[in-house]
mmCIF file as gemmi writes it, N, C-alpha and C atoms, coordinates in Angstrom:
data_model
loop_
_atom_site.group_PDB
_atom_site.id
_atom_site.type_symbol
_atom_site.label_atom_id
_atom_site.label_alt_id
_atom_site.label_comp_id
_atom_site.label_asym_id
_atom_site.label_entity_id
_atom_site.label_seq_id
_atom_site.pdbx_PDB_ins_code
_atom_site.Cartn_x
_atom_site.Cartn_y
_atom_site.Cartn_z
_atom_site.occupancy
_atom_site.B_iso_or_equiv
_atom_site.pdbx_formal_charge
_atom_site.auth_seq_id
_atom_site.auth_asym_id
_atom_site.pdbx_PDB_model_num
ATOM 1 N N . UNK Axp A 1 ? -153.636 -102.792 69.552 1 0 ? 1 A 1
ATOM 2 C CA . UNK Axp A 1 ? -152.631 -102.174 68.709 1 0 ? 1 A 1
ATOM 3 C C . UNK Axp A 1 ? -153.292 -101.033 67.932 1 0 ? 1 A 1
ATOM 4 N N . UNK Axp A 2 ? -152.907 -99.808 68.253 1 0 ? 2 A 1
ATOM 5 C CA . UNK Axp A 2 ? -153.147 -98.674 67.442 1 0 ? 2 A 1
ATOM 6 C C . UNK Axp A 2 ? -152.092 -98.095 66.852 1 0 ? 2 A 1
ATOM 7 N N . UNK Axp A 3 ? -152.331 -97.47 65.202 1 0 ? 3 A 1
ATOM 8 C CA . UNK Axp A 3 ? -151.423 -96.9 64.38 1 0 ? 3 A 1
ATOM 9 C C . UNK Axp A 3 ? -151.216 -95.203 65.455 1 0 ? 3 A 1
ATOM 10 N N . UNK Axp A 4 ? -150.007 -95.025 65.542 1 0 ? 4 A 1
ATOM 11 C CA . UNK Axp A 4 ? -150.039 -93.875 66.228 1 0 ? 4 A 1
ATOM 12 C C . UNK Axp A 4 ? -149.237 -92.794 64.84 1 0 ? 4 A 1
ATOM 13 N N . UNK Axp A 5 ? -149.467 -92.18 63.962 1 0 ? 5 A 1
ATOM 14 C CA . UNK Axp A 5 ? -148.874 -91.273 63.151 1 0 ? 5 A 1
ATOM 15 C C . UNK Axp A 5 ? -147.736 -90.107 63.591 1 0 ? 5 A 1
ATOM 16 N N . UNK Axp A 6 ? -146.994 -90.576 64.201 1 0 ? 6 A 1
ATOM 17 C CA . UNK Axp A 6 ? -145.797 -89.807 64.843 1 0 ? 6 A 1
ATOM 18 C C . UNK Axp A 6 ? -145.084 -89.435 63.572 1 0 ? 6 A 1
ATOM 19 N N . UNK Axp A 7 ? -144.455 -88.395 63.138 1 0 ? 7 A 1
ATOM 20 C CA . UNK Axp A 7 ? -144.084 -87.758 61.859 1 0 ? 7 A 1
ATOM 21 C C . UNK Axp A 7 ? -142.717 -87.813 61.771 1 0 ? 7 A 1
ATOM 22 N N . UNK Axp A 8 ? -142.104 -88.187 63.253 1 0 ? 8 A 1
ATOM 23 C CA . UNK Axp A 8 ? -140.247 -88.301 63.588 1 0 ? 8 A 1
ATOM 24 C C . UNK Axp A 8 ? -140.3 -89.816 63.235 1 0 ? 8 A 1
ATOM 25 N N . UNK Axp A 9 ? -141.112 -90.634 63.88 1 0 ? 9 A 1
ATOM 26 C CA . UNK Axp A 9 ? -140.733 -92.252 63.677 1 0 ? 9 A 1
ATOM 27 C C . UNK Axp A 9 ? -141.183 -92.965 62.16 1 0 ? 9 A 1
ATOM 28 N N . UNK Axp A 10 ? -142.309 -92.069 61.462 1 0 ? 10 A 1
ATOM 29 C CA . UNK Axp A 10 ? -142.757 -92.621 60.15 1 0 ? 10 A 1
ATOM 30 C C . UNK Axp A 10 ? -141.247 -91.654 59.07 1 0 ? 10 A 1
ATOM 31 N N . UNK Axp A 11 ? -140.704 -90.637 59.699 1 0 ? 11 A 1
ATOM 32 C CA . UNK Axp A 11 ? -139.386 -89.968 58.751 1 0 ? 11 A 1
ATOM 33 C C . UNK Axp A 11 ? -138.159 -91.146 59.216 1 0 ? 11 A 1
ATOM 34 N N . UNK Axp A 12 ? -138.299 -91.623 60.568 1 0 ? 12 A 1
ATOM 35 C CA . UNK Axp A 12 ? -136.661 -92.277 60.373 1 0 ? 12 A 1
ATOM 36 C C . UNK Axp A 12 ? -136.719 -93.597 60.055 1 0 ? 12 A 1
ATOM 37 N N . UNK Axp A 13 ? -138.35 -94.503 59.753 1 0 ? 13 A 1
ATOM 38 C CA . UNK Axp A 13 ? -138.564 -95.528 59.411 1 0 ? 13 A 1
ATOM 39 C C . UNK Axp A 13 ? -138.46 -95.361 58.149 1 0 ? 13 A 1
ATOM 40 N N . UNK Axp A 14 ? -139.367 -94.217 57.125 1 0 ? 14 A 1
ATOM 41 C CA . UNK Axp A 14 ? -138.64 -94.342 55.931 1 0 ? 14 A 1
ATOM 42 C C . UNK Axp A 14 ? -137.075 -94.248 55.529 1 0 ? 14 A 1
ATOM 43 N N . UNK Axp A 15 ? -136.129 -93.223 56.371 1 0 ? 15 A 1
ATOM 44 C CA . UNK Axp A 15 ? -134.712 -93.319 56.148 1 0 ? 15 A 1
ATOM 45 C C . UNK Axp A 15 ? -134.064 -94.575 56.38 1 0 ? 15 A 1
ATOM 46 N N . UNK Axp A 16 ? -134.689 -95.286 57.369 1 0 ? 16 A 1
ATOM 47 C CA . UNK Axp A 16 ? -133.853 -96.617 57.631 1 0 ? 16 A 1
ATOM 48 C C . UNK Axp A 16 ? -134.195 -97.81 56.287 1 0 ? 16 A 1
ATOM 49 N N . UNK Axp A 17 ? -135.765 -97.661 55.821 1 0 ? 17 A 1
ATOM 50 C CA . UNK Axp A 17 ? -135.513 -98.763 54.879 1 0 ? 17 A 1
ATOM 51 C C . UNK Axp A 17 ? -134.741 -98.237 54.048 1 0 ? 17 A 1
ATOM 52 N N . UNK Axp A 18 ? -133.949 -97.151 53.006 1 0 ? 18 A 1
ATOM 53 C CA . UNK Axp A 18 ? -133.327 -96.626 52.111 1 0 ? 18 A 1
ATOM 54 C C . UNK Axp A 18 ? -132.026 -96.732 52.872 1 0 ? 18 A 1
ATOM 55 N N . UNK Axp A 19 ? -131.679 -96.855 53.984 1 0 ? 19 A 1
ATOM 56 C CA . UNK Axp A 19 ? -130.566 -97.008 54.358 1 0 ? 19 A 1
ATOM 57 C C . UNK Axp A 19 ? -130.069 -98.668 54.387 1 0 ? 19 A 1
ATOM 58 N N . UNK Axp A 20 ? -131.006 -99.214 53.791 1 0 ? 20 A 1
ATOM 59 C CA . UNK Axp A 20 ? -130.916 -100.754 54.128 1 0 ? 20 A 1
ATOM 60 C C . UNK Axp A 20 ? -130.925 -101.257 52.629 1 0 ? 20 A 1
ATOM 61 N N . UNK Axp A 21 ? -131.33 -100.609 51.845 1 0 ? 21 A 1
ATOM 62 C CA . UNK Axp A 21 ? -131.428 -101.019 50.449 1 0 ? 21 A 1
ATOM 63 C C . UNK Axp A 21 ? -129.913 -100.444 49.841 1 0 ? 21 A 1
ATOM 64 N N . UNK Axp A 22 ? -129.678 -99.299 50.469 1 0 ? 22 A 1
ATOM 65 C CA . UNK Axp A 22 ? -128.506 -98.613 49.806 1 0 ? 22 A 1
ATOM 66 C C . UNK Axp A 22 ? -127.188 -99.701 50.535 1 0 ? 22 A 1
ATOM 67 N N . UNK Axp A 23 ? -127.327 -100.212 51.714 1 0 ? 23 A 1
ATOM 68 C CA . UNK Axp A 23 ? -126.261 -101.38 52.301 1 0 ? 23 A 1
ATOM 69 C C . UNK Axp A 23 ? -125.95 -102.449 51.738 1 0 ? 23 A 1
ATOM 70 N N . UNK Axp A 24 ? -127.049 -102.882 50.975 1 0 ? 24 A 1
ATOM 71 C CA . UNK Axp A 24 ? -127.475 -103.765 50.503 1 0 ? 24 A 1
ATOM 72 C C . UNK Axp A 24 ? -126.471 -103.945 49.122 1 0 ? 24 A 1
ATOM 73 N N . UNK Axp A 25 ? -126.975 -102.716 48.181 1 0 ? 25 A 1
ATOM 74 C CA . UNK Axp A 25 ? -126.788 -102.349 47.159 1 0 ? 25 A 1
ATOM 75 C C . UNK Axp A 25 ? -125.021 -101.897 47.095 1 0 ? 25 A 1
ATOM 76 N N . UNK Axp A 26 ? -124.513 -101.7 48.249 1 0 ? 26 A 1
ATOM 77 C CA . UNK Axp A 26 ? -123.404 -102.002 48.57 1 0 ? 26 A 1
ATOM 78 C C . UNK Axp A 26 ? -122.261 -102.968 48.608 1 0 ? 26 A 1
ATOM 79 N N . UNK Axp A 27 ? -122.862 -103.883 49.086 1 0 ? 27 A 1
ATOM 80 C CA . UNK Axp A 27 ? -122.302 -105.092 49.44 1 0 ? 27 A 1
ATOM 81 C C . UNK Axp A 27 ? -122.708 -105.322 48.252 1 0 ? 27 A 1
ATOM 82 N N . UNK Axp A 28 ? -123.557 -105.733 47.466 1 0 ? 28 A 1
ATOM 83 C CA . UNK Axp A 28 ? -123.309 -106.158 46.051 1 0 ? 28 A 1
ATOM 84 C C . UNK Axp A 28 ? -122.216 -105.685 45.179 1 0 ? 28 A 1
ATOM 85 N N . UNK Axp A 29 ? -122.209 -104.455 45.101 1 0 ? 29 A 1
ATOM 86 C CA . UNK Axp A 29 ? -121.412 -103.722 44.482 1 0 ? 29 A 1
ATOM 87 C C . UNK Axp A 29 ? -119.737 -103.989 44.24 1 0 ? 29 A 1
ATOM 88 N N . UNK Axp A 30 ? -119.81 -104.247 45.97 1 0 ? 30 A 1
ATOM 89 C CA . UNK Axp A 30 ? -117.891 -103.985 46.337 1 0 ? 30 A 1
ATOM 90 C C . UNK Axp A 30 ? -117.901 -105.919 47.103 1 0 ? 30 A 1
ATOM 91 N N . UNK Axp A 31 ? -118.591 -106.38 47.275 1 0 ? 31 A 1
ATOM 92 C CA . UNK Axp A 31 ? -118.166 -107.236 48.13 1 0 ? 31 A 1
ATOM 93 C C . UNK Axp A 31 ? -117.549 -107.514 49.592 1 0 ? 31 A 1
ATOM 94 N N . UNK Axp A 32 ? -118.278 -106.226 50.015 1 0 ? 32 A 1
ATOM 95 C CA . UNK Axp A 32 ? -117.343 -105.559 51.337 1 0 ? 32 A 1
ATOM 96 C C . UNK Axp A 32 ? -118.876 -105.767 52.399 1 0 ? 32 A 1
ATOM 97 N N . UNK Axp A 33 ? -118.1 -106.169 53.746 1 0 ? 33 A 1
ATOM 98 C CA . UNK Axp A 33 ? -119.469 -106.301 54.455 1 0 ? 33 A 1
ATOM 99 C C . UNK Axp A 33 ? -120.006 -105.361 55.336 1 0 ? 33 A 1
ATOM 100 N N . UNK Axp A 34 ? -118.995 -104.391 55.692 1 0 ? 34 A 1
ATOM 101 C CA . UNK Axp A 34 ? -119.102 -103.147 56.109 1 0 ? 34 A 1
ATOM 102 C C . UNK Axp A 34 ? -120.488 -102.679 56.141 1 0 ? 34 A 1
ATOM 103 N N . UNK Axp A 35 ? -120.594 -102.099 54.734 1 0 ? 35 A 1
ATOM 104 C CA . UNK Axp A 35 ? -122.212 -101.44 53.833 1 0 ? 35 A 1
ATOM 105 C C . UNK Axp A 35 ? -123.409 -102.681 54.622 1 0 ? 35 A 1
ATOM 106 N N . UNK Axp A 36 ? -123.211 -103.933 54.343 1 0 ? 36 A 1
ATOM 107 C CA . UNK Axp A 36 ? -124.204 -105.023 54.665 1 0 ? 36 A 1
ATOM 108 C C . UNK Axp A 36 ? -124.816 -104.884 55.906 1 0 ? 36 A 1
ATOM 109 N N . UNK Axp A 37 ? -123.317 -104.647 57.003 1 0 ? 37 A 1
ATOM 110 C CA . UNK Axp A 37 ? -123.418 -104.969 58.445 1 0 ? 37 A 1
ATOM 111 C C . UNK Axp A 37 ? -124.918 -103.904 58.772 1 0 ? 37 A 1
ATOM 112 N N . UNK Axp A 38 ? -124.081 -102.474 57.89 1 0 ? 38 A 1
ATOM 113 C CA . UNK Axp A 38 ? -124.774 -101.282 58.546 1 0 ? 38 A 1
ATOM 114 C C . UNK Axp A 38 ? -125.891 -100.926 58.094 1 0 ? 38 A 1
ATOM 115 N N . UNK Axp A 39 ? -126.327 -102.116 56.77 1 0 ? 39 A 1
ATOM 116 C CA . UNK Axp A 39 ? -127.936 -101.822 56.423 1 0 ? 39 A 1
ATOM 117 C C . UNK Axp A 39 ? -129.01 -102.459 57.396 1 0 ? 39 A 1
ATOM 118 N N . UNK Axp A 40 ? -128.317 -103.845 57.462 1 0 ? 40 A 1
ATOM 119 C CA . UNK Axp A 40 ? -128.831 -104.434 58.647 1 0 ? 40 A 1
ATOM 120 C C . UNK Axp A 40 ? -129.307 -103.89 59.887 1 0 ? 40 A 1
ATOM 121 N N . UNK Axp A 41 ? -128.421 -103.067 60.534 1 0 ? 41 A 1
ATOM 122 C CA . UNK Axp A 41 ? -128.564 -102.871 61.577 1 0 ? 41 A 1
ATOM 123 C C . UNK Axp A 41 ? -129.802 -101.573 61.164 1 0 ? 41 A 1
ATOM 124 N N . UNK Axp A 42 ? -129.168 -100.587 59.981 1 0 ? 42 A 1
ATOM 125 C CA . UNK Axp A 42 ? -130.791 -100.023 59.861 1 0 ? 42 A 1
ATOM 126 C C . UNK Axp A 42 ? -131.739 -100.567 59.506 1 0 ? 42 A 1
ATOM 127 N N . UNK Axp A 43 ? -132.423 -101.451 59.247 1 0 ? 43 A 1
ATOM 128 C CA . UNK Axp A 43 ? -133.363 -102.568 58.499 1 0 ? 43 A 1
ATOM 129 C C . UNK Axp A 43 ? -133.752 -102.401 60.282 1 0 ? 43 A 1
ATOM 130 N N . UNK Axp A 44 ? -133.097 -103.123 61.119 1 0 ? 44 A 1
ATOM 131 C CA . UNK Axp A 44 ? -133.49 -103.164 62.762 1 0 ? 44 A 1
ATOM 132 C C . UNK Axp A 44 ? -134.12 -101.765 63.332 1 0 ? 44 A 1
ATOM 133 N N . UNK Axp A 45 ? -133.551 -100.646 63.214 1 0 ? 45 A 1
ATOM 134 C CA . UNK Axp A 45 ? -134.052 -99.398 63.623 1 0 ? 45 A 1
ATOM 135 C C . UNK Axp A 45 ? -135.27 -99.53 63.14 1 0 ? 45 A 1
ATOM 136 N N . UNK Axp A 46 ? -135.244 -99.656 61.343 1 0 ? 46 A 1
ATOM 137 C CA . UNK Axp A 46 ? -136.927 -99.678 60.866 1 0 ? 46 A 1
ATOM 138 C C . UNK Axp A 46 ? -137.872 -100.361 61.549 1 0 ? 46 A 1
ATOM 139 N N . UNK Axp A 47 ? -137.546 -101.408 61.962 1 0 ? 47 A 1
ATOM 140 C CA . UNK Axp A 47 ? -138.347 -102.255 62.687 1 0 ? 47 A 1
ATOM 141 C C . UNK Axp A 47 ? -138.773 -102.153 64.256 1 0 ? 47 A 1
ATOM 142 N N . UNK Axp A 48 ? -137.977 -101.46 64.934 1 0 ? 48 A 1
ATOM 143 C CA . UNK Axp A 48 ? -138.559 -100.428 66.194 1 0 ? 48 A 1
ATOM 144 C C . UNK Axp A 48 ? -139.491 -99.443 65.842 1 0 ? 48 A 1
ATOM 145 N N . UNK Axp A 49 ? -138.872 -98.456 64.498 1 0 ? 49 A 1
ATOM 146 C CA . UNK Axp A 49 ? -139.31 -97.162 64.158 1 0 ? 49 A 1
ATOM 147 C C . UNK Axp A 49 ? -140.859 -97.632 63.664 1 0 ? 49 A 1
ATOM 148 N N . UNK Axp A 50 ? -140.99 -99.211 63.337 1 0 ? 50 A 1
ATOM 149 C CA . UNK Axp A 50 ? -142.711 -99.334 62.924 1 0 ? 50 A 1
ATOM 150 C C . UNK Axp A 50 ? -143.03 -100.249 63.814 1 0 ? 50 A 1
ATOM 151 N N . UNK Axp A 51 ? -142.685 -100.503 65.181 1 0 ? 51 A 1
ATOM 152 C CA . UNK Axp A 51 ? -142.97 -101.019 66.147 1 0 ? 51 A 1
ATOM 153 C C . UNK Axp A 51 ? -143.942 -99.684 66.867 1 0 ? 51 A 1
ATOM 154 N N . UNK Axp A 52 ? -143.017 -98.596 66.411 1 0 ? 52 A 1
ATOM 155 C CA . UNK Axp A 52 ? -143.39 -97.524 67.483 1 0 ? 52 A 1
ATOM 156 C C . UNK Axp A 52 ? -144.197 -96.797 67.253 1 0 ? 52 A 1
ATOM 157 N N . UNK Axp A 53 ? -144.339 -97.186 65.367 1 0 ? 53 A 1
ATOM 158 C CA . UNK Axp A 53 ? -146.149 -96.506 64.864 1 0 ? 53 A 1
ATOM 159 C C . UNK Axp A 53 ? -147.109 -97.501 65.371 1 0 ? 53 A 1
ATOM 160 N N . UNK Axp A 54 ? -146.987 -98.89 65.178 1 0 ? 54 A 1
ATOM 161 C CA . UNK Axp A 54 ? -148.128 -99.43 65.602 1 0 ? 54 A 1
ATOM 162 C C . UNK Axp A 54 ? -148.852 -99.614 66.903 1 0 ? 54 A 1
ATOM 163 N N . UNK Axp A 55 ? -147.907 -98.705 67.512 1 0 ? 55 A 1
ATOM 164 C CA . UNK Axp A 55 ? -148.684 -98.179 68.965 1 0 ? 55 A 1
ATOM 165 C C . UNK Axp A 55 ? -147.829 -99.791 69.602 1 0 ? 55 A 1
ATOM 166 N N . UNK Axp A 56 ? -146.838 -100.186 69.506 1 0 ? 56 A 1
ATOM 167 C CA . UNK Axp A 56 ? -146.52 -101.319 70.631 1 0 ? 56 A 1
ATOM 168 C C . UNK Axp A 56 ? -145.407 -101.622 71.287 1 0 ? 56 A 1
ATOM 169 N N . UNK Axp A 57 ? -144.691 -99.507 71.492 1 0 ? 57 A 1
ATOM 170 C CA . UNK Axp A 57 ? -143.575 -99.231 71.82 1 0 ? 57 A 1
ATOM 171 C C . UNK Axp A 57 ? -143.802 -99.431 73.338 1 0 ? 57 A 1
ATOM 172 N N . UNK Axp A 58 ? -144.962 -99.478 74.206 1 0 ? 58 A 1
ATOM 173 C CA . UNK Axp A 58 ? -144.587 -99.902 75.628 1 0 ? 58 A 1
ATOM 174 C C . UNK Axp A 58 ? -144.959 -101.217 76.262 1 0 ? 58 A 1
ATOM 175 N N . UNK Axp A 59 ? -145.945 -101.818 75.225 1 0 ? 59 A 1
ATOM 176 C CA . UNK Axp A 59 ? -145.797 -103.803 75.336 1 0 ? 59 A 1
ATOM 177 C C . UNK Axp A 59 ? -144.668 -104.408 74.641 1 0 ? 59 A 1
ATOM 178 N N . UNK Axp A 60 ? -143.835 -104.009 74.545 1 0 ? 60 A 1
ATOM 179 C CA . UNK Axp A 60 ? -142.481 -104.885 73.693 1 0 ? 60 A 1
ATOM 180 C C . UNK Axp A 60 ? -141.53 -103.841 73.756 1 0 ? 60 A 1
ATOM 181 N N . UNK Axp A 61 ? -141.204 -103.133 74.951 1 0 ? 61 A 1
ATOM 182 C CA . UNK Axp A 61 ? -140.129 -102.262 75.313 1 0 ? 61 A 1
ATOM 183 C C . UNK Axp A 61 ? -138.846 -102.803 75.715 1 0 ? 61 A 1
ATOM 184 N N . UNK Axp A 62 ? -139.114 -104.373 76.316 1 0 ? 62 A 1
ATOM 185 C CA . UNK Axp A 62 ? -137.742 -104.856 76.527 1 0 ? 62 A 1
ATOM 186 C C . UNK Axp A 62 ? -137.461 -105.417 74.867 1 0 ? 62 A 1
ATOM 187 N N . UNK Axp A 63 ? -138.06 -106.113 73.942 1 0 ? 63 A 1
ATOM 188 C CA . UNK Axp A 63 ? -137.479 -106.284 73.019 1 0 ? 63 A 1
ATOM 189 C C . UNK Axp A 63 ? -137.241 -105.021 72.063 1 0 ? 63 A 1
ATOM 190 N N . UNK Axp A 64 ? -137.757 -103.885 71.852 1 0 ? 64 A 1
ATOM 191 C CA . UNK Axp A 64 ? -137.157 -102.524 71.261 1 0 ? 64 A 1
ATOM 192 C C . UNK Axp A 64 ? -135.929 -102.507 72.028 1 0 ? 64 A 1
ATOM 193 N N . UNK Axp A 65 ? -135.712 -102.764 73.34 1 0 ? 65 A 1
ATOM 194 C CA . UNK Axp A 65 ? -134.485 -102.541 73.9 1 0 ? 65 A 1
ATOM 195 C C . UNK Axp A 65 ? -133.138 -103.386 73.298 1 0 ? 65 A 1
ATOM 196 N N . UNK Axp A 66 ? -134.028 -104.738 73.254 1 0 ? 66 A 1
ATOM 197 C CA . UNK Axp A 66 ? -132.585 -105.782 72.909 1 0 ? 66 A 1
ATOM 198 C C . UNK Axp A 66 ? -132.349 -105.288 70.911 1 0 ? 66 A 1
ATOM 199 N N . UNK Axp A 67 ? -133.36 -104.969 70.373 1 0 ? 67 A 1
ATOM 200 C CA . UNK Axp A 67 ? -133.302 -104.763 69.038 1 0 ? 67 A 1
ATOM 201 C C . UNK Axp A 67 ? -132.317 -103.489 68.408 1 0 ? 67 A 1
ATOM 202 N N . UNK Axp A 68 ? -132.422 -102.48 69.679 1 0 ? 68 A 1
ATOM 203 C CA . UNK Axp A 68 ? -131.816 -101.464 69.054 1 0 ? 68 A 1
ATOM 204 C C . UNK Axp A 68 ? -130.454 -101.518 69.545 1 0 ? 68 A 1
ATOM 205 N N . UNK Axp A 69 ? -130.126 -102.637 70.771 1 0 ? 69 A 1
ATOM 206 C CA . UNK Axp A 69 ? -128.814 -102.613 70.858 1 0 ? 69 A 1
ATOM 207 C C . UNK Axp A 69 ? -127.977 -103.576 69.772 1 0 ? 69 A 1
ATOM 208 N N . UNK Axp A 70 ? -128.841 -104.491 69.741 1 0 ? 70 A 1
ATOM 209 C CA . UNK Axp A 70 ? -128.316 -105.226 68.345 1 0 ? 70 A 1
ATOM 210 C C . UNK Axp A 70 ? -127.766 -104.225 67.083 1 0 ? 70 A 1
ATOM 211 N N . UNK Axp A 71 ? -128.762 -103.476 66.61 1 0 ? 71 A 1
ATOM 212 C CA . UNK Axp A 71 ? -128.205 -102.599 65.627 1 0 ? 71 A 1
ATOM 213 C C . UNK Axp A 71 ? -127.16 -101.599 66.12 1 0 ? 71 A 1
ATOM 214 N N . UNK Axp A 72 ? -127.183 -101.004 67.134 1 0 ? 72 A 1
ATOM 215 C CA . UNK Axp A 72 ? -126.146 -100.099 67.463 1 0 ? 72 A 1
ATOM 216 C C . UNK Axp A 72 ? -124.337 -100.994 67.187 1 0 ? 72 A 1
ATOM 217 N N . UNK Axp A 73 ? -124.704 -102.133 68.077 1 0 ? 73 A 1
ATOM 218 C CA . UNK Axp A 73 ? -123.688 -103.294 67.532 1 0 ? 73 A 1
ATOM 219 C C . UNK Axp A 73 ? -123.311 -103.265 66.217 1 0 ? 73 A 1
ATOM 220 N N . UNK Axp A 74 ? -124.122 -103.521 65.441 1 0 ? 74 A 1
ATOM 221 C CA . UNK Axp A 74 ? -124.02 -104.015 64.289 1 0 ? 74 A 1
ATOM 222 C C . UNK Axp A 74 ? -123.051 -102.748 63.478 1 0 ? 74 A 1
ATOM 223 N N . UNK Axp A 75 ? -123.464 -101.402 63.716 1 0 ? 75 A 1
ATOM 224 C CA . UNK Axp A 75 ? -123.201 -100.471 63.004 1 0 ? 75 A 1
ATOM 225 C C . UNK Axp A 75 ? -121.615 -100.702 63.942 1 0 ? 75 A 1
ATOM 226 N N . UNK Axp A 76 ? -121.291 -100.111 64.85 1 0 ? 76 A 1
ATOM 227 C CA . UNK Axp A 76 ? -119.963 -100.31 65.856 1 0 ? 76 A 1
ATOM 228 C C . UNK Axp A 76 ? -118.986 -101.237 65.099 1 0 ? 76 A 1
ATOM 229 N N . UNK Axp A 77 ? -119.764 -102.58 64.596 1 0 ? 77 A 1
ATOM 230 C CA . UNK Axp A 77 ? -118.305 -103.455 64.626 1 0 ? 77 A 1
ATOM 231 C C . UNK Axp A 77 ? -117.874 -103.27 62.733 1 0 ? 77 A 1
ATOM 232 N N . UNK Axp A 78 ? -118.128 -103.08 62.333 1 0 ? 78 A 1
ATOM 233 C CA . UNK Axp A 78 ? -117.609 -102.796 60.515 1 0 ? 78 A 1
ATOM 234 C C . UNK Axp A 78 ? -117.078 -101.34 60.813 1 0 ? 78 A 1
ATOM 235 N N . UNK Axp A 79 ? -117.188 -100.405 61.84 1 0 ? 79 A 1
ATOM 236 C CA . UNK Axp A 79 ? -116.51 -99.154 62.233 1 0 ? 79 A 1
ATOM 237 C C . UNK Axp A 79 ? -115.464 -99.463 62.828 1 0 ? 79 A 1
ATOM 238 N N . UNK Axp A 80 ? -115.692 -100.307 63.585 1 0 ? 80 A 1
ATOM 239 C CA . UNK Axp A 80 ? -114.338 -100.843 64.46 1 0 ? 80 A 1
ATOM 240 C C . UNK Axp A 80 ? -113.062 -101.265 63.108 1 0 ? 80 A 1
ATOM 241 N N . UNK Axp A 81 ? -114.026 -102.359 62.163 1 0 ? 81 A 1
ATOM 242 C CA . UNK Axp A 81 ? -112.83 -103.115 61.35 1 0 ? 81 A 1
ATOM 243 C C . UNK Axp A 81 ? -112.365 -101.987 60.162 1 0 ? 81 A 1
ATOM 244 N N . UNK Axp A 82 ? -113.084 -101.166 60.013 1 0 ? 82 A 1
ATOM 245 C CA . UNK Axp A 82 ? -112.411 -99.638 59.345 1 0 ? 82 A 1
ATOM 246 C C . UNK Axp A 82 ? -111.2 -99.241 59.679 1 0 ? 82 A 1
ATOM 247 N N . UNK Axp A 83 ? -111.567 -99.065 61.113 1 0 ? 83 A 1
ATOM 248 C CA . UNK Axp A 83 ? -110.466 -97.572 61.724 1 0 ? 83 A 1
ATOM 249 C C . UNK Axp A 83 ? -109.295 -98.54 62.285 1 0 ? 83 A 1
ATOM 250 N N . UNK Axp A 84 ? -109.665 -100.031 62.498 1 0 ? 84 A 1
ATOM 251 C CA . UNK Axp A 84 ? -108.601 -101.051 62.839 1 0 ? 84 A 1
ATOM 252 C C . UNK Axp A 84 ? -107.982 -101.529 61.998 1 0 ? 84 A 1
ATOM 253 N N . UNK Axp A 85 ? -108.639 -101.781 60.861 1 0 ? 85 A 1
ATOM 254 C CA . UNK Axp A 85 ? -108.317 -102.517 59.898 1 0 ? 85 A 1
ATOM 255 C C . UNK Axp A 85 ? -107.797 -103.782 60.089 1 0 ? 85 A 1
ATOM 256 N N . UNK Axp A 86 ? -109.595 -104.364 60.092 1 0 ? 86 A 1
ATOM 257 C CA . UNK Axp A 86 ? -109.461 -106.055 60.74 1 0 ? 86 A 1
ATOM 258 C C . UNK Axp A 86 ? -110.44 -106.891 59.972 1 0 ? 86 A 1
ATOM 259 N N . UNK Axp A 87 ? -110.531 -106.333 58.739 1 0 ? 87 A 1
ATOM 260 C CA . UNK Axp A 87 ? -110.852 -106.996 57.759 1 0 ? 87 A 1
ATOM 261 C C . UNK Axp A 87 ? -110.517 -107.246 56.538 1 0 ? 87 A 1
C-alpha cells in the first residue's frame, strides 16, 4: 500500500467529508432523511476517494465498484422521493 498524492481524489475526498457533515447537520436540523441519505452516500465516495490515495484502487476495484454504486443509489432514491413525493 502506497500513499499516491493525486490532487483530484485528495479535493473530492475533502468535499465528500463536508458533504457528509453538512447531511448530517441536516437531518438534525429538519428531521428529513433526504440530507442523511445523501451524506451517506458522500461519506461512501470519501471512502473510495481515500481508497484511491492509499494506492488500493486496483486490489479492491470490485469493491470501489460495489461502493460507489451503493452511493450513487443512495443519492437517486431521496431524489426519487422529492420529485415523487413519496415521503
Amino acid at each position: 500500500m502506497t500513499f499516491t498524492l493525486d490532487p483530484i481524489s485528495l479535493t473530492n475526498l475533502i468535499l465528500s467529508v463536508i458533504i457528509l457533515a453538512l447531511g448530517i447537520a441536516g437531518y438534525k436540523n429538519s428531521d428529513d432523511k433526504a440530507p442523511l441519505f445523501i451524506g451517506i452516500a458522500f461519506g461512501l465516495f470519501g471512502v473510495s476517494h481515500l481508497m484511491t490515495l492509499l494506492g488500493l484502487k486496483e486490489t479492491l476495484a470490485v469493491l470501489l465498484i460495489i461502493i460507489r454504486t451503493i452511493a450513487y443509489v443512495m443519492v437517486a432514491v431521496p431524489l426519487f422521493w422529492i420529485a415523487f413525493k413519496r415521503y
